[in-house]
ZAMARGU-4260 file (C-alpha; in steps of 0.2 Angstrom, whole numbers, plus 5000, padded with zeros to 4 digits):
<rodrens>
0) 4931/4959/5052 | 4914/4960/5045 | 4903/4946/5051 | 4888/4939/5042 | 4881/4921/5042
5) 4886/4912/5027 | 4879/4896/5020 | 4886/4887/5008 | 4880/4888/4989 | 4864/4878/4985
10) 4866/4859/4978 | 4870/4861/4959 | 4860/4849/4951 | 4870/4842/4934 | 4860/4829/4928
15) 4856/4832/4908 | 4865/4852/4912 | 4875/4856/4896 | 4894/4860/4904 | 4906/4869/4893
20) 4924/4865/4902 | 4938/4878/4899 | 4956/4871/4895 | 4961/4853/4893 | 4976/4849/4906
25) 4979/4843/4924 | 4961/4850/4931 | 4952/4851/4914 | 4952/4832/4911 | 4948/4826/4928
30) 4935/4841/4929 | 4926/4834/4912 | 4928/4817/4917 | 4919/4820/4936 | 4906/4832/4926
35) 4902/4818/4912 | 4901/4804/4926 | 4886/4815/4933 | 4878/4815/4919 | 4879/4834/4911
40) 4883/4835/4894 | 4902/4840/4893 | 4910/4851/4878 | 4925/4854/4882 | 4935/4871/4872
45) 4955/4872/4872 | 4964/4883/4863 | 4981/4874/4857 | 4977/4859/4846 | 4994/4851/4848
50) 4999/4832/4849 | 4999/4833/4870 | 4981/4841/4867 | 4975/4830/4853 | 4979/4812/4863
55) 4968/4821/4878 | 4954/4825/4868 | 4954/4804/4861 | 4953/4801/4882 | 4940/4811/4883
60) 4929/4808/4868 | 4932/4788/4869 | 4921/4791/4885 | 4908/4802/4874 | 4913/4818/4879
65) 4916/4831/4865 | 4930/4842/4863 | 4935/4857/4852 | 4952/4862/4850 | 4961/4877/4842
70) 4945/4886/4848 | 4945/4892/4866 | 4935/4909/4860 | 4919/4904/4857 | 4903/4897/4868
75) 4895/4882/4864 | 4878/4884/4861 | 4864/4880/4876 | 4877/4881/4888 | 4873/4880/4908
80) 4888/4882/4916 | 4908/4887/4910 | 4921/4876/4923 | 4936/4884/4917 | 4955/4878/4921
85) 4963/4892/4935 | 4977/4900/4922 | 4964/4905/4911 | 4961/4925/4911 | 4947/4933/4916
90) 4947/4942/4901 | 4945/4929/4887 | 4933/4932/4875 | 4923/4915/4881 | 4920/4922/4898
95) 4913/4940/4892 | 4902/4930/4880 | 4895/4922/4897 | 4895/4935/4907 | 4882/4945/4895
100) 4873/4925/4894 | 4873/4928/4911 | 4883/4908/4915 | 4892/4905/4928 | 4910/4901/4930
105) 4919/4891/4940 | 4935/4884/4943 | 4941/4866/4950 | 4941/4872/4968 | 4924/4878/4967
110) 4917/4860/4960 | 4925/4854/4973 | 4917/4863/4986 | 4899/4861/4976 | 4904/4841/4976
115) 4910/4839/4994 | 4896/4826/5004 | 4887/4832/5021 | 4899/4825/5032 | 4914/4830/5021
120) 4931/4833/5026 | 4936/4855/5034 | 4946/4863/5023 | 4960/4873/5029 | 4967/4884/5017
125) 4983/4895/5013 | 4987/4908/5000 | 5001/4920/4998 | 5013/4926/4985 | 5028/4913/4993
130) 5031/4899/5004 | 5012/4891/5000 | 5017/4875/4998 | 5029/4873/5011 | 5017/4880/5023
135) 5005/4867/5017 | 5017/4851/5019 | 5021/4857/5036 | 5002/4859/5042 | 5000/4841/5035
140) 5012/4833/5043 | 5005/4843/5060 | 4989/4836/5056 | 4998/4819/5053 | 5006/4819/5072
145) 4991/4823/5077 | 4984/4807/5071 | 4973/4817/5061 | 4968/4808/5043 | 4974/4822/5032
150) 4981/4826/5014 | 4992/4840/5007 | 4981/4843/4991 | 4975/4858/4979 | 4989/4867/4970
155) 5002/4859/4974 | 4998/4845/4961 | 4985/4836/4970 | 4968/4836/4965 | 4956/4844/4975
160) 4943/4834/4964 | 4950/4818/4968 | 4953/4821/4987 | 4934/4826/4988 | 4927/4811/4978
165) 4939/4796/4983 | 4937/4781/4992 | 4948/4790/5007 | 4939/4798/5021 | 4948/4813/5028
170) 4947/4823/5046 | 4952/4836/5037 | 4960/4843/5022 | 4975/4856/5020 | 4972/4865/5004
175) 4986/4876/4995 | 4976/4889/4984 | 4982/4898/4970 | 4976/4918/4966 | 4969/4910/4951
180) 4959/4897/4958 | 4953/4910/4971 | 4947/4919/4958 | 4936/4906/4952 | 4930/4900/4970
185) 4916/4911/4974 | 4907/4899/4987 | 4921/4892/4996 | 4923/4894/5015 | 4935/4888/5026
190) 4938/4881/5042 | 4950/4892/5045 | 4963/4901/5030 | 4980/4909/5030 | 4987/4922/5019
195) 5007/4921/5020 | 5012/4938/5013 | 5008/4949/4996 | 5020/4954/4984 | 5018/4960/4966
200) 5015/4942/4954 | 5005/4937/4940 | 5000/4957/4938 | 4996/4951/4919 | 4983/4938/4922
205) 4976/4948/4936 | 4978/4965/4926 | 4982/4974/4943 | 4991/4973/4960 | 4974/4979/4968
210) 4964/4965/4959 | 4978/4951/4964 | 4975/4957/4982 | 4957/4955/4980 | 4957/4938/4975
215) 4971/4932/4989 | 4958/4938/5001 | 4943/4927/4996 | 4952/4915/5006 | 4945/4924/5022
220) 4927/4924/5018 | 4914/4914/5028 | 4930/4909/5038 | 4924/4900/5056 | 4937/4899/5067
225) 4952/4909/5062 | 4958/4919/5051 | 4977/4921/5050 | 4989/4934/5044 | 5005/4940/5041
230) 5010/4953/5055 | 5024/4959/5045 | 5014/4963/5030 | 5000/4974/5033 | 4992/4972/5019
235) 4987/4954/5024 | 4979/4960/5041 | 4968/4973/5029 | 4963/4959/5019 | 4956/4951/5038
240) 4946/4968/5043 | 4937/4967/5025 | 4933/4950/5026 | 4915/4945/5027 | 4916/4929/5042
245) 4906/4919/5052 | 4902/4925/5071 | 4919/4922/5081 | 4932/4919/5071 | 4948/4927/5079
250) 4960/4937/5067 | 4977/4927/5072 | 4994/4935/5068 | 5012/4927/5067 | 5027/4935/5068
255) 5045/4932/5069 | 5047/4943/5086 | 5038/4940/5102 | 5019/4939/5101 | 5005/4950/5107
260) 4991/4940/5111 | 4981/4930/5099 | 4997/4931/5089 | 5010/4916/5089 | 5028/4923/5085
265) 5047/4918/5092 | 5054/4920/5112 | 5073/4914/5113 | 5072/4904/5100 | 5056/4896/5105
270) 5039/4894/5094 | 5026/4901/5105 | 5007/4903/5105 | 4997/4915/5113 | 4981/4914/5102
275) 4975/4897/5107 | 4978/4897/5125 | 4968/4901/5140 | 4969/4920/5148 | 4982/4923/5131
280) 4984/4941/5141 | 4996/4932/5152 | 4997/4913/5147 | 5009/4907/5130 | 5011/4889/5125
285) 5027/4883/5119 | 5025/4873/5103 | 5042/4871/5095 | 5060/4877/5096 | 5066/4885/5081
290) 5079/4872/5078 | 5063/4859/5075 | 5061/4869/5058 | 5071/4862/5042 | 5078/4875/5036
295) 5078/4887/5052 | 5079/4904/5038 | 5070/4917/5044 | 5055/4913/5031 | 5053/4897/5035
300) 5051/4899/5052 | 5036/4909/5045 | 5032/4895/5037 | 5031/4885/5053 | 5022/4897/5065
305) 5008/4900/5050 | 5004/4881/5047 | 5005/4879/5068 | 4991/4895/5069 | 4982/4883/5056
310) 4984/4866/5066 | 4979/4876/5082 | 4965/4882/5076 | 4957/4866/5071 | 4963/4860/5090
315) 4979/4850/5086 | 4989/4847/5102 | 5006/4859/5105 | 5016/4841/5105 | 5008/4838/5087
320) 5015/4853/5081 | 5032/4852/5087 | 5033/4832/5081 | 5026/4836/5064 | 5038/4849/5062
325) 5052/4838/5064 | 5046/4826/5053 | 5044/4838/5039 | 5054/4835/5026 | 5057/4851/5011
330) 5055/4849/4993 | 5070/4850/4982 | 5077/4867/4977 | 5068/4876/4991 | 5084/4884/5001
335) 5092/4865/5000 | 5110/4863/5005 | 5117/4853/4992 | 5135/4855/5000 | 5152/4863/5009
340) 5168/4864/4998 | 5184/4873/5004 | 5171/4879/5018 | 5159/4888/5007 | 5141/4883/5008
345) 5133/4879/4991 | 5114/4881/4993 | 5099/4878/4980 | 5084/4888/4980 | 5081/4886/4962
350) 5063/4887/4967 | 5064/4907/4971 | 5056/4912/4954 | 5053/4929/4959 | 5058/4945/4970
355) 5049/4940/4986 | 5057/4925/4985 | 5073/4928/4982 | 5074/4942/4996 | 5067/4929/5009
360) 5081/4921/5003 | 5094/4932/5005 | 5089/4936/5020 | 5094/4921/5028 | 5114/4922/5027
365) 5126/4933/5030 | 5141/4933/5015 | 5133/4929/4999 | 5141/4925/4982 | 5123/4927/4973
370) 5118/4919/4957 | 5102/4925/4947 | 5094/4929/4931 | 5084/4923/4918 | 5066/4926/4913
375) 5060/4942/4924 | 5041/4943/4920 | 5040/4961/4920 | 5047/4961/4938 | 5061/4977/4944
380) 5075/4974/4955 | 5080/4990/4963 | 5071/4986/4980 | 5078/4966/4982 | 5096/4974/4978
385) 5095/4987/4989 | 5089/4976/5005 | 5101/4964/4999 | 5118/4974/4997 | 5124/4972/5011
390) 5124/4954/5011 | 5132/4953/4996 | 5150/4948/4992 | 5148/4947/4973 | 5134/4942/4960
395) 5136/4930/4944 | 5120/4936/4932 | 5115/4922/4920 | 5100/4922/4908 | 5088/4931/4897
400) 5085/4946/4907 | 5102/4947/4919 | 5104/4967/4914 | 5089/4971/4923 | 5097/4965/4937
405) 5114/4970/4933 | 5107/4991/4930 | 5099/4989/4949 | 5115/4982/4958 | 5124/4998/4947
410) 5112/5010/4956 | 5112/5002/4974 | 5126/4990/4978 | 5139/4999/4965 | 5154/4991/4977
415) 5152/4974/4972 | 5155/4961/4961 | 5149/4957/4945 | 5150/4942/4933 | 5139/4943/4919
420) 5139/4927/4910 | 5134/4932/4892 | 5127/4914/4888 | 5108/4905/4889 | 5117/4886/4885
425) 5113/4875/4899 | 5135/4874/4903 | 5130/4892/4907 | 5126/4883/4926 | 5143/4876/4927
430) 5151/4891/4920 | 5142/4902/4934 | 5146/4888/4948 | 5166/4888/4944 | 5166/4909/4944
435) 5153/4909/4962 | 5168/4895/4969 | 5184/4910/4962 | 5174/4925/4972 | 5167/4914/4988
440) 5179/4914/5004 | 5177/4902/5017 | 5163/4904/5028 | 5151/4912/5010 | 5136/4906/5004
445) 5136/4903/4986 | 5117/4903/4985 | 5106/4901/4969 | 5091/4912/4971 | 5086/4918/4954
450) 5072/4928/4956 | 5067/4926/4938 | 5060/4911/4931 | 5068/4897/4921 | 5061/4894/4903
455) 5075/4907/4896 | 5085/4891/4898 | 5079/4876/4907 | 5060/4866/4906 | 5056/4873/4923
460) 5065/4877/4938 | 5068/4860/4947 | 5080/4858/4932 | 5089/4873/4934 | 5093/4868/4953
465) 5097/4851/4947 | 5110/4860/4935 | 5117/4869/4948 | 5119/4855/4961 | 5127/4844/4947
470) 5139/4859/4943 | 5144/4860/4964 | 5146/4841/4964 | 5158/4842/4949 | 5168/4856/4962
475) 5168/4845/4977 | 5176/4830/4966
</rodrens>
């Protein structure tokens, strides 16, 4: 790891500064609102200029803040300084127009980090392409046991902005990150940070795998005490050696076998750590038993050992981490059971929206009758299928873009079988449940792991699963 002192970014000073915010929407309104309350003058610029967009704007310029929609292209004269919502592209003609003006852009994250006081709360932060979120509600509730005042905030829906500028005083923050809002983050530094794993995702916002990469790993920078990684995916430990930290901070590994030292990792089914121990040459702590983690799949135990690496590095207790995990609870539609009928397991992971995902997925059971499809997002199959095959007892395709996955289990699972359910309707769910239940024998996992998003047919993908577990609840009656 490169070392180098790094302070953080001089005080911005935004009294009477002419801020031009970027996108209306969760973090743009909040943003202009924080911005206008420290007395820069706010023009905000959105693009769409619908009824959603038009009730924001009123909010907004009932407090004298002014607003310009159906135009996101142009800069607003005198501007200081762009704050721009995270899923807007780097290559929008607004931000080559400040660029050449030579302005500055950030994103929420970063004015949060500008707007946290002196004595304000460590961050500790985690990226990857999957299993963020989880990884951050487990760390939180760690923190929790620990008796720590904490908060599961950033992208996972809770605003950074409001955890920095609340009433609520915090020990310490665990912050889910988003490649977009690294993007946008130049001056953040964390206590200590985690990337879970990488695999090819928003390659059309970020224009190439080599530049998602890039932004995942500005996590690391400035990092103090540790900076975790995936074992099992190289390329997060490459993102380590490049990063630019403070003096001392350890590169900390976890993995699902037993661990080298400063690595935590698995031993008969025991969580172990032999980063944060004395004389970890010789010496493990226990922390956990593998059962303590809901679900016990093999990813989410990934989940677990990252968000303990995290915990430990900010000194949490081995107890802590153990009683936190069990009192973890996951969302809906993340590897959920939703029940048994005849003796098949019927399991929701509706929330498996892409390739990596899914194959985490898959990975955690033995006999599957597979259900996916839908919007594909410019992703190719032929690697989850193949890695999968075996596991497969048959597949029911539904959606948009179900041949993509159909031509890849022709070229590398040839042997088994295919329902391809030639319909987007939202009965298509039932449809697909009743043929999974004709192909599954007892002991199967009927398990809906897309690895596709939903829009081809639902609003978003928590209404997919609840289609599916409505359609296996139909079954059981």
């Amino acid at each position: 790891m490169g070392s180098g002192q790094v302070t953080s970014s001089e005080p911005f000073e935004f009294q009477g500064q002419h801020v031009t915010v970027a996108g209306l929407g969760v973090s743009g309104v909040p943003a202009a609102k924080v911005l206008h309350g420290l007395g820069a003058h706010v023009t905000v610029v959105n693009d769409g200029d619908d009824a959603r967009a038009r009730a924001q704007a009123a909010e907004l310029e009932a407090l004298g803040i002014t607003v310009r929609l159906g135009d996101g292209a142009t800069l607003p004269e005198g501007t200081d300084l762009i704050v721009t919502a995270p899923g807007w592209k780097p290559d929008k003609p607004l931000f080559a127009a400040a660029h050449e003006a030579g302005i500055d852009i950030w994103g929420d994250v970063e004015l949060a980090w500008r707007l946290r006081g002196p004595d304000a709360a460590p961050w500790l932060a985690v990226t990857g392409t999957n299993g963020k979120t989880t990884t951050v509600q487990m760390l939180a509730s760690i923190l929790k046991a620990a008796g720590l005042r904490t908060a599961a905030v950033g992208n996972i829906g809770v605003s950074l902005l409001d955890a920095v500028l609340g009433e609520e005083q915090y020990d310490v923050l665990a912050v889910e990150l988003s490649s977009y809002q690294l993007h946008w983050a130049p001056s953040l530094r964390a206590h200590s940070a985690a990337v879970l794993n990488l695999a090819p995702d928003h390659l059309d916002w970020h224009g190439s795998m080599e530049a998602y990469i890039a932004d995942k790993g500005r996590i690391y920078e400035g990092n103090r005490v540790a900076c975790v990684y995936n074992v099992a995916d190289k390329a997060t430990e490459d993102l380590v050696r490049e990063a630019d930290v403070e003096e001392g901070c350890r590169a900390v590994g976890f993995t699902l076998g037993t661990p080298g030292p400063s690595q935590l990792g698995v031993v008969d089914g025991i969580l172990v750590d032999r980063a944060f121990v004395e004389n970890r040459q010789k010496n493990a702590q226990e922390l956990a038993e593998v059962s303590d983690v809901n679900p016990p799949a093999p990813h989410n135990i990934a989940n677990a050992l990252a968000a303990a690496a995290l915990a430990r590095a900010f000194g949490v207790p081995a107890a802590a981490v153990r009683d936190g995990l069990r009192a973890f609870t996951p969302d809906a539609h993340r590897i959920a059971h939703v029940a048994d009928v005849d003796g098949v397991a019927y399991v929701d992971d509706s929330k498996a929206t892409n390739t990596h995902a899914a194959q985490a997925s898959l990975a955690a059971y033995d006999s599957i009758v597979w259900i996916a499809g839908g919007l594909a997002k410019g992703a190719t199959f032929d690697e989850l299928v193949a890695k999968s095959a075996k596991r497969l007892r048959a597949v029911v395709l539904i959606g948009a873009d179900r041949a993509l996955i159909r031509e890849a289990l022709v070229r590398h699972a040839p042997e088994v079988p295919v329902v391809d359910l030639d319909r987007t309707d939202t009965g298509a769910m039932l449809a697909a449940v009743q043929e999974a239940r004709r192909l599954a024998v007892a002991g199967d996992t009927v398990l809906l792991a897309p690895a596709c998003a939903s829009m081809d047919m639902f609003a978003n993908y928590n209404k997919r699963g609840d289609a599916f577990a409505d359609a296996v609840r139909e079954l059981g009656a």
